[in-house]
Residue frames as qw, qx, qy, qz and C-alpha x, y, z in Angstrom:
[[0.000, 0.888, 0.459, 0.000, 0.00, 0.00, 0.00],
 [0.386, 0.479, 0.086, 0.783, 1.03, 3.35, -0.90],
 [0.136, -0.848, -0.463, 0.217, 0.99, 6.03, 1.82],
 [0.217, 0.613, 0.140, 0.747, 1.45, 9.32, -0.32],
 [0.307, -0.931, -0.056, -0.190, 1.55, 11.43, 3.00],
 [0.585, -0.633, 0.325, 0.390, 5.02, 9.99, 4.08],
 [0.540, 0.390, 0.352, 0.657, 5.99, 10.32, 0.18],
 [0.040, 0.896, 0.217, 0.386, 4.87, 13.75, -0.03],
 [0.493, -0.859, 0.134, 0.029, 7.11, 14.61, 3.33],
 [0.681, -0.267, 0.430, 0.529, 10.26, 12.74, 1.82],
 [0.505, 0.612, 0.269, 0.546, 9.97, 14.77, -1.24],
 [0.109, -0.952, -0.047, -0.281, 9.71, 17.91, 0.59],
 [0.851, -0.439, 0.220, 0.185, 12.57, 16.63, 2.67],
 [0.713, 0.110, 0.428, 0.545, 14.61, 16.40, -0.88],
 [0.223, 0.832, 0.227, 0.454, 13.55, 19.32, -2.45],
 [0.484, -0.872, 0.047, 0.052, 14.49, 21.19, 1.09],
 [0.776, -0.277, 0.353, 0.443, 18.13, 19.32, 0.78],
 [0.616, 0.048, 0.248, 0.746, 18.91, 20.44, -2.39],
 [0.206, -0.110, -0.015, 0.972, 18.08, 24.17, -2.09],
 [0.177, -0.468, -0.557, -0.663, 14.16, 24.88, -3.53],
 [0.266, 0.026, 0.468, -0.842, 11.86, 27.22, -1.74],
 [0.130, 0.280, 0.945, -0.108, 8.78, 25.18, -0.85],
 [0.250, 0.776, 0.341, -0.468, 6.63, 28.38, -1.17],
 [0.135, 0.136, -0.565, -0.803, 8.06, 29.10, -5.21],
 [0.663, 0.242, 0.122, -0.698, 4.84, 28.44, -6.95],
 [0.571, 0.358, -0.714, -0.187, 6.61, 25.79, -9.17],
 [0.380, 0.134, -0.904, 0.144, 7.42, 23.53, -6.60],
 [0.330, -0.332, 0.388, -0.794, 4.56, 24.18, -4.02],
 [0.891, 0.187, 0.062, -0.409, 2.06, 21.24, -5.31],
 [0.383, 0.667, -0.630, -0.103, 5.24, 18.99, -6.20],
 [0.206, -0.334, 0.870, -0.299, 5.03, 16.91, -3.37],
 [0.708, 0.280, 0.390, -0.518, 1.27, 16.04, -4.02],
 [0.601, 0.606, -0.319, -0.412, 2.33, 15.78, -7.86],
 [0.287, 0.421, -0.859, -0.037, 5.31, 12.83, -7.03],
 [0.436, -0.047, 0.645, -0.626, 3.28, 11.50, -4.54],
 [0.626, 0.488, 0.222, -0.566, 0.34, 11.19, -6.95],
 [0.590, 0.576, -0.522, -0.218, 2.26, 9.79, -9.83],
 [0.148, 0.360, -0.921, 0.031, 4.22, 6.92, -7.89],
 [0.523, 0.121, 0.684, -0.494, 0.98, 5.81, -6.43],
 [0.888, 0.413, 0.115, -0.164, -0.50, 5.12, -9.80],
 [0.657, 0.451, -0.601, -0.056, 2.75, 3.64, -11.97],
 [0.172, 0.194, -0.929, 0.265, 3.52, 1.40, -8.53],
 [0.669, 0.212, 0.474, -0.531, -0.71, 0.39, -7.32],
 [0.080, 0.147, 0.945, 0.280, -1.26, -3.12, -8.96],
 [0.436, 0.216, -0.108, -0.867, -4.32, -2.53, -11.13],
 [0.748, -0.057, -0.433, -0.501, -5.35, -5.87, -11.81],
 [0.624, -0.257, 0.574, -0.464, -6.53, -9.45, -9.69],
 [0.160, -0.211, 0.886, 0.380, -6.63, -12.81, -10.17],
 [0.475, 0.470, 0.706, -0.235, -10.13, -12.66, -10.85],
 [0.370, 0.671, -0.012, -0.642, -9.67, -10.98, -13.53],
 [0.379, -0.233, 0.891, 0.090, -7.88, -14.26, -15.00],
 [0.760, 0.221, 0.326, -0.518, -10.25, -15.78, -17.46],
 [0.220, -0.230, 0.900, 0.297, -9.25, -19.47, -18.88],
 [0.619, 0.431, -0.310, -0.578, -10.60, -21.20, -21.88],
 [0.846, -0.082, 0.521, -0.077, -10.53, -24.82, -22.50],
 [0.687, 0.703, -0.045, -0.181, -7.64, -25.56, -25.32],
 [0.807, -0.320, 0.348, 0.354, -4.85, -27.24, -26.13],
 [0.485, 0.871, 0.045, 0.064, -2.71, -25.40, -29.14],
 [0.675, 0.386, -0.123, 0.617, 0.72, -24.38, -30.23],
 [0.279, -0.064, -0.275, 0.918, 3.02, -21.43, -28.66],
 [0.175, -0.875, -0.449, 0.049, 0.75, -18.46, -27.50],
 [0.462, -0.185, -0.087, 0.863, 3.22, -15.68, -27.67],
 [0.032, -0.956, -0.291, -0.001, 2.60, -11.64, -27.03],
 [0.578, -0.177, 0.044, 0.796, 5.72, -9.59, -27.76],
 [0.152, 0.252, -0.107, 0.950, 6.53, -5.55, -27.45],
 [0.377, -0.847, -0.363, 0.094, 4.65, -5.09, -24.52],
 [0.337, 0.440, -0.308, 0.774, 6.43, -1.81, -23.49],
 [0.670, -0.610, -0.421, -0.029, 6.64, -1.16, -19.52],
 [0.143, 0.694, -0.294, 0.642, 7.67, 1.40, -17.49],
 [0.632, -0.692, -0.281, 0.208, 9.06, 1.44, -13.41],
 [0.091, 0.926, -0.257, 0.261, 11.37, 2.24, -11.73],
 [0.595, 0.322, -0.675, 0.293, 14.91, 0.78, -10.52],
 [0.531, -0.761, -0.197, -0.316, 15.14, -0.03, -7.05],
 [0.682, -0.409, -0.296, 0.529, 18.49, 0.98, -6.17],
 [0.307, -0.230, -0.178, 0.906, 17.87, 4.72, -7.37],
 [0.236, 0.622, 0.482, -0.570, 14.30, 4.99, -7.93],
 [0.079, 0.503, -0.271, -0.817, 15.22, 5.83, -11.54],
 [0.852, 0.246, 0.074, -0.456, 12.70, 5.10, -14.55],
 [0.253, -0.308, 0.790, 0.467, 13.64, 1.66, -16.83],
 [0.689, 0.311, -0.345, -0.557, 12.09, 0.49, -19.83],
 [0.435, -0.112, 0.883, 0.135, 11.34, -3.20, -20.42],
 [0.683, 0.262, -0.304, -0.610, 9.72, -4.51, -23.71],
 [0.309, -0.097, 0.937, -0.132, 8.94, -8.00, -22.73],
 [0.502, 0.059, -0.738, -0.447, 7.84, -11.12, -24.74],
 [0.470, -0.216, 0.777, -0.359, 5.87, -13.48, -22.62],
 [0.615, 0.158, -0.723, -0.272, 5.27, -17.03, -24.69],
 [0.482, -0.069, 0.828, -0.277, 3.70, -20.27, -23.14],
 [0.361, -0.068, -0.814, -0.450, 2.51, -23.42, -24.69],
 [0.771, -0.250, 0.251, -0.529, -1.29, -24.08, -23.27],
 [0.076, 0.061, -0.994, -0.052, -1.60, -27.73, -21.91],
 [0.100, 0.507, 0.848, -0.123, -5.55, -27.66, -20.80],
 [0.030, -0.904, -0.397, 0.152, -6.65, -24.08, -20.50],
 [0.271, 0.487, 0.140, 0.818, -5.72, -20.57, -22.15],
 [0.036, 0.695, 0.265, -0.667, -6.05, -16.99, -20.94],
 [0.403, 0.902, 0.124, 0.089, -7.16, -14.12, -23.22],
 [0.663, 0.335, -0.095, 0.663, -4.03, -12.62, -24.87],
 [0.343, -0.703, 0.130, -0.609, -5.33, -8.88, -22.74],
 [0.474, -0.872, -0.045, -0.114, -4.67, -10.59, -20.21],
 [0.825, -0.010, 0.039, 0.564, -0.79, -11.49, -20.61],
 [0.326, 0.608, 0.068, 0.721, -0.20, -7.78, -21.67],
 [0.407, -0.791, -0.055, -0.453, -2.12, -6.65, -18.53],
 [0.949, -0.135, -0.061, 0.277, 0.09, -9.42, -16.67],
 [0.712, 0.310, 0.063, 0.627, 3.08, -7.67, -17.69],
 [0.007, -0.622, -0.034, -0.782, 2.24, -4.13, -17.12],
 [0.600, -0.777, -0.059, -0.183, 0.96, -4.91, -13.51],
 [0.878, -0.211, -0.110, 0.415, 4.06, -6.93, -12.64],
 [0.422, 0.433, -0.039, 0.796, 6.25, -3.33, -13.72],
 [0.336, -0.713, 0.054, -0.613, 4.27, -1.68, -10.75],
 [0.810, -0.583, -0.050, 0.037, 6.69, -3.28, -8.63],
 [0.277, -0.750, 0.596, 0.069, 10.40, -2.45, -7.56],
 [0.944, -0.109, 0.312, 0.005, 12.60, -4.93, -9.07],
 [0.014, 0.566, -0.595, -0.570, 15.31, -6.04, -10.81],
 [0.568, 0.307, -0.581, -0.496, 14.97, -7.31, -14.29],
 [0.336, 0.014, -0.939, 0.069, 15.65, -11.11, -13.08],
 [0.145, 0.333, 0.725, -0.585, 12.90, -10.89, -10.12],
 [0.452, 0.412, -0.136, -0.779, 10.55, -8.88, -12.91],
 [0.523, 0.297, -0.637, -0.482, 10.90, -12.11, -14.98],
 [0.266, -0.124, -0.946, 0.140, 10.33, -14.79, -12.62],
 [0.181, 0.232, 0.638, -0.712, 7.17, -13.12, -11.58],
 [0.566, 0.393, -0.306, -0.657, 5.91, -12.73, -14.66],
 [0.051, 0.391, -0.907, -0.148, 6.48, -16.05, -14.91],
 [0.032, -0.229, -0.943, 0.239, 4.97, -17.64, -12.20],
 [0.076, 0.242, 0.003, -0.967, 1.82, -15.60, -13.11],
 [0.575, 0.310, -0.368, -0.662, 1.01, -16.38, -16.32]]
């Protein structure tokens, strides 16, 4: 869970540190603004109910240039991934929406690349 009141105080905290007057007009609403932004690109957006399998049995299944945005988590800074995610069904499918969504939630989490992929993994 995100609590955007102790975000909003460590920004102001940073901004303070490196020299900005809290009361410029630019930077007054900043805290709210970073606050407000890390809460939605890091708040999982989907459940497993949203899951829905199919009965089928079929060849590769593959979904490639998803593009996905976080953020590193040893300096908070953005990365890009463009991830493939492939499986062969053995009883049951998902919709292809929901691998993409799959992908894009899993990026609303701190990680490194190797921990990013084995969740995705064990996911799908």
């Amino acid at each position: 869970m995100i609590d955007k009141e102790k975000i909003k105080q460590g920004v102001k905290l940073i901004l303070e540190g490196i020299g900005v007057d809290l009361n410029d007009e630019n930077f007054k609403d900043t805290p709210t603004r970073v606050a407000d932004f890390l809460e939605e690109l890091l708040s999982p957006k989907i459940t497993e109910e949203d899951y829905k399998y199919f009965t089928s049995k079929g060849d590769l299944v593959i979904v490639k240039d998803v593009d996905t945005y976080t953020l590193c988590p040893h300096h908070l800074l953005p990365v890009h991934y463009r991830v493939y995610v492939a499986y062969i069904p053995k009883d049951k499918v998902v919709g292809v929406s929901k691998l993409v969504r799959a992908a894009l939630d899993e990026a609303r989490r701190l990680a490194l690349q190797e921990q990013f992929t084995e969740r995705l993994a064990e996911r799908v």
